[in-house]
N, C-alpha and C positions, 0 to 999 in steps of 0.2 A: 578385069577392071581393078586399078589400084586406088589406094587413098592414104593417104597420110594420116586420118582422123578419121573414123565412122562414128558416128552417131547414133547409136538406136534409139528410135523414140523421138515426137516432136511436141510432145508436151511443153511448159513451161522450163521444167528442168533440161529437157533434151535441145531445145531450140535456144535457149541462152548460155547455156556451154559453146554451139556451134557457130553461133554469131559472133564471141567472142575466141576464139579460136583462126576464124576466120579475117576476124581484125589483127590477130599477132601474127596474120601470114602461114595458118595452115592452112593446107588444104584438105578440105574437108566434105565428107560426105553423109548427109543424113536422112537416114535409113526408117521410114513408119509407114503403119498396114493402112493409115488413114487417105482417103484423097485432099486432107486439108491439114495443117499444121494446127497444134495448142491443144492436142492432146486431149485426155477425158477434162482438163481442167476448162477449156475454151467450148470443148464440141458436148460435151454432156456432164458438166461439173458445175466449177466456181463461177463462171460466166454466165449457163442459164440461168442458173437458180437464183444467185441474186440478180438475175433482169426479174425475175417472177417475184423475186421477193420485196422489190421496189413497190412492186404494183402491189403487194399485199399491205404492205406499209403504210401507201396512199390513201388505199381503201381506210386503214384503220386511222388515219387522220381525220378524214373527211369525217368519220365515226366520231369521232372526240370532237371534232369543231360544232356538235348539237351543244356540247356544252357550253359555249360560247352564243349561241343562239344563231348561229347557223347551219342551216338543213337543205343537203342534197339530197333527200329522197333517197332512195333505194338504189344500189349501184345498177349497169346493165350491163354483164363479160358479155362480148363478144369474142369467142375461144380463137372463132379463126384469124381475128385481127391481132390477139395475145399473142399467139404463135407467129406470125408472121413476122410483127417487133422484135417477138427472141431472136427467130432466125437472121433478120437484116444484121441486129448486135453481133451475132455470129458470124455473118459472112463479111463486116465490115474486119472485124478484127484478124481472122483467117485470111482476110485477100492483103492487107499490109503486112502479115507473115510473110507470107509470097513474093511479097514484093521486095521486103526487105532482104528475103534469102537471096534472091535473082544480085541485088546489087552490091551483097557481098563475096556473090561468085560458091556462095554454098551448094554444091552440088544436089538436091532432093530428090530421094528415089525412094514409089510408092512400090513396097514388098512386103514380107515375111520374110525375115532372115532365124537362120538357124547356125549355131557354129560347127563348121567342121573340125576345125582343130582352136590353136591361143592366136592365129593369125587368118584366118578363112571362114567366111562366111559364104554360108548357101542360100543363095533368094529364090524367090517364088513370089513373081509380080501376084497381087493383090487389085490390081486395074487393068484398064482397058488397053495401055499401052503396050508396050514387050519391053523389058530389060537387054539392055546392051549387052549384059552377060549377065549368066546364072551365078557367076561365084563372086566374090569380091573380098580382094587381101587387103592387111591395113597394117600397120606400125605400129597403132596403138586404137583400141576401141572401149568407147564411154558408153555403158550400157545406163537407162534415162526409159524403161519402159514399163514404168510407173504400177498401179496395181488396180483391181477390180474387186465388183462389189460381193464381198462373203455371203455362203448362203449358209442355211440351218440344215445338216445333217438327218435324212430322214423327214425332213417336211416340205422336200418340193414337190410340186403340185402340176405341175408343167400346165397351168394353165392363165391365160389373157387378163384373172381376173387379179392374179399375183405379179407385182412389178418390182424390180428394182429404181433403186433409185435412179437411173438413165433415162430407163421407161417411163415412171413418172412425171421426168420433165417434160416428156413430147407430149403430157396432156392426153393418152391416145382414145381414140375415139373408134369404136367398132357397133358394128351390129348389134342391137340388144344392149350395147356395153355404153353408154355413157364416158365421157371424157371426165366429168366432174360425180364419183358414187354421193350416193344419198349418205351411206354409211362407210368410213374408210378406217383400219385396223391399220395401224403404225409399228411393228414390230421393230423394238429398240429406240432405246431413250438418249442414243447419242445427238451428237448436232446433224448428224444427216436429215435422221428422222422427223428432230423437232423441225430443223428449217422447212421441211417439203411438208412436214405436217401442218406448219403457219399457212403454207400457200393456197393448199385444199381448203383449211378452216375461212382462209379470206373470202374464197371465189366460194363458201355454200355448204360446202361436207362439212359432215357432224364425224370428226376426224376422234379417236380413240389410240392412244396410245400404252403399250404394254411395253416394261421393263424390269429385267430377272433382278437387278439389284436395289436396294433399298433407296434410290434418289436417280434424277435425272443426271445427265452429263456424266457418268460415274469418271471419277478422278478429279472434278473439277473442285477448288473453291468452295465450300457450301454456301460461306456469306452470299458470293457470288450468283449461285443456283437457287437459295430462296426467293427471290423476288420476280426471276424467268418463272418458275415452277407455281407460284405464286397466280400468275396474270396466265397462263395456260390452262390453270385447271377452269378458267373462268374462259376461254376460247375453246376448250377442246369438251369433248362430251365427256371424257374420261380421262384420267392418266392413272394406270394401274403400274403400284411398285411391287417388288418383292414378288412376281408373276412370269411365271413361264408358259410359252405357249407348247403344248406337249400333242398336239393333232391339230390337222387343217385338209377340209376334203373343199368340192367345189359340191353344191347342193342345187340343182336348180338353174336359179339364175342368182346364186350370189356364193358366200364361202363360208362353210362352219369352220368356227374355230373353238377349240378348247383351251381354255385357262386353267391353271392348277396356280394356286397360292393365294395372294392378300387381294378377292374377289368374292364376290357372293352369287352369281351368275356364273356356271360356266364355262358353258357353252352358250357362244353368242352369233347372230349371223350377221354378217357383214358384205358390203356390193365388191369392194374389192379391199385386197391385202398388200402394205407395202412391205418388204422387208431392208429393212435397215440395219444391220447387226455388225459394222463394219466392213473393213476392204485387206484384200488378201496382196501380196506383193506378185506382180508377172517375173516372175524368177525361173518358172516351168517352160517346160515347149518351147526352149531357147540354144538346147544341146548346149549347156553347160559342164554337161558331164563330160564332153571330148574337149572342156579344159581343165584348167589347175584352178578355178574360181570353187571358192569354200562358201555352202550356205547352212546358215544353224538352222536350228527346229520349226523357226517361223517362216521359215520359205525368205526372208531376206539374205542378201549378199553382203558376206561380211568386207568390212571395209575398212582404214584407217581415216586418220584425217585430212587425207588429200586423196580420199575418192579410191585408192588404189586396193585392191583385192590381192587374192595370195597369187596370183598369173601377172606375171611384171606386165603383158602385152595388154590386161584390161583392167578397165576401170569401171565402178557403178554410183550412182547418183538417182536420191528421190525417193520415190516412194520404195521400189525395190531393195534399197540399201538398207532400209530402216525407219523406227518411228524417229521425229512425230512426219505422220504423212502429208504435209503440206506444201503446195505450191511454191511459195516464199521460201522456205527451205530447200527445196531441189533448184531452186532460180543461183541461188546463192553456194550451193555445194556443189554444182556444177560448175559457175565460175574460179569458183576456187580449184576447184579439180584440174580445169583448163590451165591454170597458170601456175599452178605445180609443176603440169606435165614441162612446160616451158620453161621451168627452173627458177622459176621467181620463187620467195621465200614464202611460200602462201599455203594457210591451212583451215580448215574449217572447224574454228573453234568458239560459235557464238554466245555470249554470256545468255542471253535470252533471243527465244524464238515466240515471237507473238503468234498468239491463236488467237480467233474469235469465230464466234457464233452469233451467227446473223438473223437473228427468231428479233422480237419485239416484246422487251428488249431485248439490246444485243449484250452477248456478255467476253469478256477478253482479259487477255491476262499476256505474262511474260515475265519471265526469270520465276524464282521461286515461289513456290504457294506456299502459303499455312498447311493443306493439305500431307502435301511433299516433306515440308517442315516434321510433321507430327509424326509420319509415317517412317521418318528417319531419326528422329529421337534426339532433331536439330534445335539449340533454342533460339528463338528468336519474337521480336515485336511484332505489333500493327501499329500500324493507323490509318483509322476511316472515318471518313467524312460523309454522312449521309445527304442524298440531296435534295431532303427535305428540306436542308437550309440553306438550299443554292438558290441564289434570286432567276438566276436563267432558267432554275428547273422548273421552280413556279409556274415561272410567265408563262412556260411551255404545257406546264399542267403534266408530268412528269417527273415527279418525287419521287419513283417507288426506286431510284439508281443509289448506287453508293460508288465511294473511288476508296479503294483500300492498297497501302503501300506492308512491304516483309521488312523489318528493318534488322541489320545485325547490333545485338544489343552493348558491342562490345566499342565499335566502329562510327557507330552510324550511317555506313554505309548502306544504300540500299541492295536488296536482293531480291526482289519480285513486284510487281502490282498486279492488281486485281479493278478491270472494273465494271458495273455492270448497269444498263439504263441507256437512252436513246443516243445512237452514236457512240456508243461503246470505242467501236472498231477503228474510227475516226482518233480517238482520244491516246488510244495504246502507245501509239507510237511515239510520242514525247519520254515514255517512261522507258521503251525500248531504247531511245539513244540515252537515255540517264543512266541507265542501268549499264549499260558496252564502252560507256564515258566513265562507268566507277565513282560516280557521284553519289555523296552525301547526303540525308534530307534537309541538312542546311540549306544547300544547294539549292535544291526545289525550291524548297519554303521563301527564301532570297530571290527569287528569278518571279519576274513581273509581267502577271497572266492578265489577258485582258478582261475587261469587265462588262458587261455582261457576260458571261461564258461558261459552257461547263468546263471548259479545260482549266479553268479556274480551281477546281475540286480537288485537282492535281495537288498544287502548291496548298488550299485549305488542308487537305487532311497532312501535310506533313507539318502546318501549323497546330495542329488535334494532337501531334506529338510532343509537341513543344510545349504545350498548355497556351497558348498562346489566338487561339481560330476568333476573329473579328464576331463572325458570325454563327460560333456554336460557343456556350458556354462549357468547356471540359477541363479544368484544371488539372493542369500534371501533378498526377501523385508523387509525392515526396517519399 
């Protein structure tokens, strides 16, 4: 079997490379161990988790509308109805993958491929059906096979009561075992941990989280991180910083753990253990060594800006390639990669790549931080608008957000926002096209946001630069 184009991988990044490749007239074929397309980011990623995290949301709505003086009572999960919602979300979005592959002629073949050499792959179906052939040669192949969850060195436990974050999502339910623990240990204060840690805390666990460096989200913002970090210690039974976990046995029916650092307890016991500690790149178990592709220290594949590795015949995109590991990013460096190969003048060169974190609130950013700023000995401005003085935030009973812009102090040109409070994730993306548009905080501050609104906060805090904010008294220092 031949192909013009292989695919490894039907993640985000894998399957939007190959849909559009397939529109410039390759022929293409793509290659995942999965029976459904979208990757960990569809099948046990970005798509559960915030279907679960809606519902945590809601819940916490319902919770704030007492102050308004109305009272739903006590919520009632029904686990098996929860799971069946994610799943439907899941199989809606997975079967118009399918569909759409069929009608662009994308060849889909469920295996494990391995490279034999810079142009041969060796399969080994993973399903039910047989492959038309074991081998399959290509012209050119976009490796898209994303990465998985890290574990701690020394404290696996091989047992039902320790889950990663996949596991966690399915809610799972065993004998003796509970789907929702009384007690659940968080291990890592990244966004994985807090998002799944919101979702237990919602449906009833007394959720605890442990984190080796001195603040949550390490790298993020601080402005940013005080106010999540804030509203969690008041959701979570715990957040422990500067705290490593240094043993983990299975006791019973539940899990000792030991803490060593900023804790006064221990050893603590807990029903179950999530580990959270980041995601490693799938760059292994690939037979890369029988080609010319170069990977550094971190198990990613090194790349240029058009996807290409040091083997002219392959290419890599996504989590595999490098940070940051996001969805939106391998969407985007896969397409670009595709129309490189095709000669178009195309390269992946984003001014900013939005993140957010989908906890309550939510927190998001893109192009440069303060953080990054300091850390590089870079000078530059803020301006932040708190939204205590946003009429939208009020009404909404949501003040504890802020919208904070990087400004260059030379230009005035922008270089980053920062925002954090309800709808975060929603709001980024104005500052995203400001930022890859080269825009000014003139610009912003000039440009007519609507009213009621938070994205109003946008344009306020670039007025907080100006000394000029309607609604915050801050005169520009002279």
């Amino acid at each position: 079997m031949d192909s013009q184009l292989v695919v490894l991988g039907g993640g985000p990044g894998g399957y939007a490379a190959a849909f559009l490749a397939a529109d410039l007239g390759m022929a293409v074929t793509l290659v995942d161990q999965e029976p459904r397309l979208g990757g960990v980011c569809l099948l046990r990623g970005c798509i559960p988790s915030k279907a679960l995290l809606h519902v945590a949301k809601t819940i916490a709505d319902v919770e704030h509308l007492a102050e308004w003086g109305v009272d739903f009572g006590t919520p009632q999960i029904d686990l098996d109805s929860v799971r069946s919602r994610k799943e439907k979300v899941i199989n809606t979005l997975t079967g118009g993958l399918k569909q759409i592959a069929a009608k662009r002629k994308v060849q889909v073949v469920q295996a494990r491929a391995v490279f034999d050499d810079s142009q041969t792959l060796r399969l080994q179906a993973t399903g039910k059906e047989r492959l038309e052939s074991e081998t399959l040669r290509f012209e050119h192949c976009l490796i898209a096979t994303g990465s998985r969850p890290a574990t701690i060195p020394g404290l696996d436990i091989h047992s039902d009561r320790a889950m990663d974050s996949g596991a966690a999502l399915e809610l799972p339910e065993l004998p003796d075992l509970p789907a929702l623990p009384g007690r659940l240990l968080v291990i890592g204060g990244g966004y994985i941990g807090l998002e799944l840690g919101t979702v237990y805390a919602a449906f009833g666990s007394q959720v605890s989280v442990v984190e080796m460096t001195d603040g949550l989200l390490p790298g993020a913002d601080r402005d940013l991180v005080r106010p999540l970090q804030k509203r969690l210690e008041q959701q979570f039974e715990a957040v422990y910083l500067s705290t490593e976990v240094t043993g983990v046995a299975e006791k019973g029916k539940g899990v000792e753990v030991t803490l060593d650092g900023n804790v006064e307890q221990t050893t603590q016991r807990f029903d179950r253990v999530l580990v959270a500690v980041g995601r490693r790149p799938n760059s292994d178990r690939l037979g890369l060594e029988n080609t010319r592709v170069a990977i550094d220290e971190g198990g990613f594949i090194a790349v240029d800006n058009r996807g290409r590795t040091s083997d002219d015949r392959i290419l890599a995109i996504g989590d595999v390639a490098g940070q940051p590991m996001l969805a939106h990013k391998a969407s985007h460096q896969g397409r670009a990669a595709v129309e490189a190969l095709r000669g178009e003048p195309a390269v992946f060169e984003p001014r900013a790549i939005p993140a957010v974190v989908f906890t309550d609130p939510q927190v998001a950013w893109a192009g440069l931080t303060e953080t990054d700023a300091k850390r590089d000995g870079r000078k530059v401005e803020k301006a932040v608008f708190p939204w205590g003085a946003s009429g939208r935030a009020q009404a909404i009973g949501r003040t504890e957000g802020l919208t904070k812009w990087i400004i260059d102090p030379d230009s005035e040109r922008l270089l980053g926002c920062g925002i954090v409070g309800a709808g975060a994730g929603d709001l980024i993306g104005e500052a995203v096209l400001a930022l890859e548009m080269g825009c000014t905080l003139r610009d912003v501050s000039e440009s007519i946001h609507p009213h009621p609104t938070l994205t109003e906060t946008l344009g306020f805090a670039a007025e907080v630069y100006f000394g000029t904010a309607t609604d915050l008294y801050r005169p520009k220092r002279k």
